[in-house]
C-alpha positions in Angstrom: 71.4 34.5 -28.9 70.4 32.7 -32.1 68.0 30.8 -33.8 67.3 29.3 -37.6 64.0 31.1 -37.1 65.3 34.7 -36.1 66.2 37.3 -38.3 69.5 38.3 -39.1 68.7 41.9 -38.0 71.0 43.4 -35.0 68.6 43.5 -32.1 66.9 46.7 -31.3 67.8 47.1 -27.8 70.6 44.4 -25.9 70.4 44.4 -21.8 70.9 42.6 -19.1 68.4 42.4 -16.2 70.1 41.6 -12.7 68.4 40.0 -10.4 69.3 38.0 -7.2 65.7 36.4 -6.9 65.7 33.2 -7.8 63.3 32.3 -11.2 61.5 29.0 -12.6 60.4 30.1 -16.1 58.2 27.3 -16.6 56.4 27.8 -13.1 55.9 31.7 -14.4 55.3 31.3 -17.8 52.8 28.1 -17.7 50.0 29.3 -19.3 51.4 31.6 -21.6 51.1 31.2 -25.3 52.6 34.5 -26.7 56.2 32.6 -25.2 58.1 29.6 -26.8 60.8 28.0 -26.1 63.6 27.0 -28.2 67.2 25.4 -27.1 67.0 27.0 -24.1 66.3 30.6 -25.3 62.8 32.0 -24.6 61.3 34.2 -27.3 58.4 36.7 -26.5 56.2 37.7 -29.5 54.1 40.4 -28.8 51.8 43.5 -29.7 53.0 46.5 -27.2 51.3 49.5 -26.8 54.5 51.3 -28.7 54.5 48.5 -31.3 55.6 44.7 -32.1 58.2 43.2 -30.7 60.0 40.1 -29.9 62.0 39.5 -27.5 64.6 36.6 -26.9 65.9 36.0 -23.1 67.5 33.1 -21.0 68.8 32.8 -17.4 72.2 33.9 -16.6 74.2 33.6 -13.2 73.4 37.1 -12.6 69.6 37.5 -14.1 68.5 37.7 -17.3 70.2 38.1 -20.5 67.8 40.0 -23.3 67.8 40.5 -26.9 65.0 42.2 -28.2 63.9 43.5 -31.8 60.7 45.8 -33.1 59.7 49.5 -32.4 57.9 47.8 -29.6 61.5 46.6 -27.7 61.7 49.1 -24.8 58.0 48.8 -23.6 58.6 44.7 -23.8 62.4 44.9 -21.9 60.6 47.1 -19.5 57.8 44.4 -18.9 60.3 41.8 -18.9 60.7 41.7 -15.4 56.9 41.2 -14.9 56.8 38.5 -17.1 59.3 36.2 -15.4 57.4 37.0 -12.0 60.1 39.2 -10.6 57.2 41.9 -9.9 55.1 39.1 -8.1 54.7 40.7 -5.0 52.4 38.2 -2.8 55.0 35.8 -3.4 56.7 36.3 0.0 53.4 35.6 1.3 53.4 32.2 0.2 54.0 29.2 2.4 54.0 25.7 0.8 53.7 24.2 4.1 50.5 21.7 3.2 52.0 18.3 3.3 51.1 17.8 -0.2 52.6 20.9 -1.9 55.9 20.5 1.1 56.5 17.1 -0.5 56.8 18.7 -4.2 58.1 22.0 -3.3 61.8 21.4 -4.0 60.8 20.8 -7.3 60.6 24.2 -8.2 63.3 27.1 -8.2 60.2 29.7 -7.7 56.9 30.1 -6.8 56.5 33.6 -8.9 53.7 34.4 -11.2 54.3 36.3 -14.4 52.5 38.7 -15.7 52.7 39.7 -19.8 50.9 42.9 -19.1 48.8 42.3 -22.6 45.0 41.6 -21.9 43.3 41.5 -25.4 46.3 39.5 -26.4 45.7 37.1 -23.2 42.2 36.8 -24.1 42.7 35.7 -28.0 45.4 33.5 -26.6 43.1 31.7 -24.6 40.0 31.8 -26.4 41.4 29.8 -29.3 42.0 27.1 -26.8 38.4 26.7 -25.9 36.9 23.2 -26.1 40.1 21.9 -28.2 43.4 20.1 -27.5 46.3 22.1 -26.5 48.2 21.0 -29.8 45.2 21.7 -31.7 44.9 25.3 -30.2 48.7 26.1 -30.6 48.4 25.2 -34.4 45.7 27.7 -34.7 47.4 30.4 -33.0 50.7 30.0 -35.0 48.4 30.1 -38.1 46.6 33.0 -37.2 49.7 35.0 -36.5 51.5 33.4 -39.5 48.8 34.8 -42.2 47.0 37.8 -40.4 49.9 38.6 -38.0 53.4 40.2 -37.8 56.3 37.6 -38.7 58.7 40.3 -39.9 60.6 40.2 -36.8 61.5 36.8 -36.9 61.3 34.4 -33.8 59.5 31.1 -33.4 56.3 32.9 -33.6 54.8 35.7 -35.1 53.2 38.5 -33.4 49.0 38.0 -32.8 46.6 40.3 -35.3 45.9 43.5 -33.7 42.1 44.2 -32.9 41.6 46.4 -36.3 42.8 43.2 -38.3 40.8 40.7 -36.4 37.8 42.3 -36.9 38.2 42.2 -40.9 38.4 38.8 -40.6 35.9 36.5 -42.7 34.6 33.2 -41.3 36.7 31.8 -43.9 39.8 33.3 -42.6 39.4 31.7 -39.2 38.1 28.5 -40.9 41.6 28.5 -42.9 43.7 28.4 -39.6 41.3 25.9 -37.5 39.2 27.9 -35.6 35.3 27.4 -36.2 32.6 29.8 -35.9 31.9 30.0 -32.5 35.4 30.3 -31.4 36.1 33.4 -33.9 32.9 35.1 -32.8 35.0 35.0 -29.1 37.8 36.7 -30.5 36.0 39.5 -32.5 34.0 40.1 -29.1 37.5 40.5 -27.5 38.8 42.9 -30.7 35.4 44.8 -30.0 36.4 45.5 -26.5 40.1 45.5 -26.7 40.7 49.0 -25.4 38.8 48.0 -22.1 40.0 45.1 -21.9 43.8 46.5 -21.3 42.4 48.9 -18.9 42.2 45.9 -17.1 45.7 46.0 -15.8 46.3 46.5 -12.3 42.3 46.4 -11.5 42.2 43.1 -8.6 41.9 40.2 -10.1 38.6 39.1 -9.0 37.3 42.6 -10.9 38.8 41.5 -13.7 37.4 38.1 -13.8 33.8 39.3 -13.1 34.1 42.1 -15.8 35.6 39.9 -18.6 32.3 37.3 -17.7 30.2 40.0 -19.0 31.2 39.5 -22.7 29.6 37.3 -24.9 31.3 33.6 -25.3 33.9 34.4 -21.9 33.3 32.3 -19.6 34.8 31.3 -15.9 38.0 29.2 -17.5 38.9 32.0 -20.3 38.9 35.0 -17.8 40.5 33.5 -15.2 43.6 31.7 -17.1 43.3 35.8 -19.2 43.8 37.4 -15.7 46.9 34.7 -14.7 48.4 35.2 -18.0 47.9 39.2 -18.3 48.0 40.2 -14.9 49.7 37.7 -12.9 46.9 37.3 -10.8 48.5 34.4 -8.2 44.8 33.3 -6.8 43.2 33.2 -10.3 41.6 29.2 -11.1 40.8 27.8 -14.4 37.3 26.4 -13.8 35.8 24.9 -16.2 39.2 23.0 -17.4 39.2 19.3 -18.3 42.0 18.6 -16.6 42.7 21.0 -13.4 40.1 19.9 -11.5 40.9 16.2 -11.2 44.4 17.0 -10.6 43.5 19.1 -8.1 41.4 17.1 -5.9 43.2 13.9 -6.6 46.4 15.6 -4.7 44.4 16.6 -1.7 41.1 13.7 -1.3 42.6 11.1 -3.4 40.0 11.1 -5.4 39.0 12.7 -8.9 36.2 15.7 -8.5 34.8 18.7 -10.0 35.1 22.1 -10.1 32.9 22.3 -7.1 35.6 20.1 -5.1 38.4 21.9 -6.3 37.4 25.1 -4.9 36.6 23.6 -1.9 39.7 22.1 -1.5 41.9 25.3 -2.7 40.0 27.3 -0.1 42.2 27.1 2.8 44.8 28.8 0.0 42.9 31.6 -0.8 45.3 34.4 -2.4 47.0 31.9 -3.9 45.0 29.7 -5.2 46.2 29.7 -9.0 50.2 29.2 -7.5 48.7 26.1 -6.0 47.0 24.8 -9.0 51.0 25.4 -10.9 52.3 23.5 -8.5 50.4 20.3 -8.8 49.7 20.6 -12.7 54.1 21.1 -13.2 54.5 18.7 -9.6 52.8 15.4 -12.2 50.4 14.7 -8.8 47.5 13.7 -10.9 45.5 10.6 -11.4 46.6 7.7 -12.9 45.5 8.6 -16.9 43.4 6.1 -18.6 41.9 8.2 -21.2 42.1 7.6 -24.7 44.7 10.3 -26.6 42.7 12.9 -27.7 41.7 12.9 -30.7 43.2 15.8 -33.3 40.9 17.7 -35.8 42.1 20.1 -38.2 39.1 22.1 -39.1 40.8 24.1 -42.0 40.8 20.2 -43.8 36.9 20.6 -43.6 
């Protein structure tokens, strides 16, 4: 596998993962920011607990076929099968057989969560997107691992700051890549508690959630989307999103609601709450949008 962006380096370690399941990368991967996507090749930039890596991988008749490069390779080809959703196992579980999610069902190759196993990486991730629009959010977080990151082993993306970095980071520095005050004082909260939060893994997901609430600027919306992303936790909801909500009960009631109505309506799919929520956001079930586009604001301009 190639790519314009992509060193010329051999890889570090070349496999293939065989697997019979059947996978839906963008059903797995939704809310994962550490993965791009790039004529057809996926590309995995990430901080492992052996070191950085990226990793390059696509879908193959017979599973997965993976490139990876960095001293971090092993630990991230090991983790690789998580992150697709093959170690989702509630799936099974699952039944779409509400006449909402039977009608848009087919529309999906799986219903598997993935799980990038990284919780302080999760966290950042999501924490830049508070209060801004996706594209401005993604912008930042390419910035940030462009200046303060890893970009030596090529890929789309560079590989996130570690904690250490993050918190020798000046105001300025996060001004630079368009992420205001508030926003960074999120992240170094997370660098604070990084080693805790990556005890995190495996811990329920409703434990997770209620522990990440305890820190400073982490609210409902940034631990649960961290607990999707980092753990694969199938039931987790973003509350608190813009969109979600109104999606959510517009499938169901018709109608557009809040958080309050989307939990009430999810309820009857508890376990799986946050596989629901995929399926309408990736289904395109949503209200009609009359909205204005949103409006784009580069803060490092200011």
């Amino acid at each position: 596998m190639t790519d314009t962006d992509v060193s010329a380096d051999q890889p570090t370690i070349s496999t293939e993962i065989d697997s019979s399941q059947p996978l839906d990368l963008r059903f797995a991967l939704l809310w994962s920011k550490t993965v791009t996507k790039r004529a057809g090749v996926h590309w995995w930039s990430t901080a492992t607990p052996t070191g950085n890596a990226v990793t390059a991988f696509r879908i193959t008749r017979t599973g997965l076929r993976v490139d990876a490069w960095g001293p971090g390779s092993a630990w991230a080809v090991e983790q690789l099968p998580a992150l697709v959703g093959l170690r989702d196992e509630n799936v099974n579980e699952f039944r779409p057989e509400n006449p909402v999610l039977r009608r848009i069902a087919n529309r999906f190759g799986s219903f598997r969560v993935g799980a990038t196993g990284r919780w302080f990486e999760s966290t950042v991730t999501t924490a830049i997107g508070q209060r801004v629009v996706a594209a401005d959010a993604a912008q930042s977080r390419e910035r940030l691992a462009r200046y303060h990151g890893d970009t030596s082993l090529g890929g789309p993306m560079g590989v996130l700051p570690d904690p250490t970095t993050l918190l020798t980071l000046r105001d300025h520095d996060f001004h630079r890549v368009g992420i205001e005050r508030s926003r960074a004082r999120v992240l170094r909260v997370a660098a604070k508690y990084a080693d805790r939060l990556e005890r995190l893994d495996g811990v329920p997901g409703t434990e997770a959630i209620a522990w990440m609430q305890r820190l400073p600027g982490i609210g409902p919306w940034t631990a649960g989307l961290t607990s999707a992303i980092a753990g694969g936790d199938p039931d987790a909801v973003p509350v608190g999103d813009l969109h979600v909500p109104g999606i959510v009960t517009f499938a169901f009631t018709g109608e557009v609601g809040g958080d309050d109505d989307m939990l009430e309506v999810l309820e009857p799919f508890a376990g799986h709450r946050g596989r629901v929520v995929r399926m309408l956001k990736l289904g395109g079930v949503g209200p009609p949008r009359h909205a204005p586009k949103p409006f784009r604001t580069d803060l490092s301009q200011f």
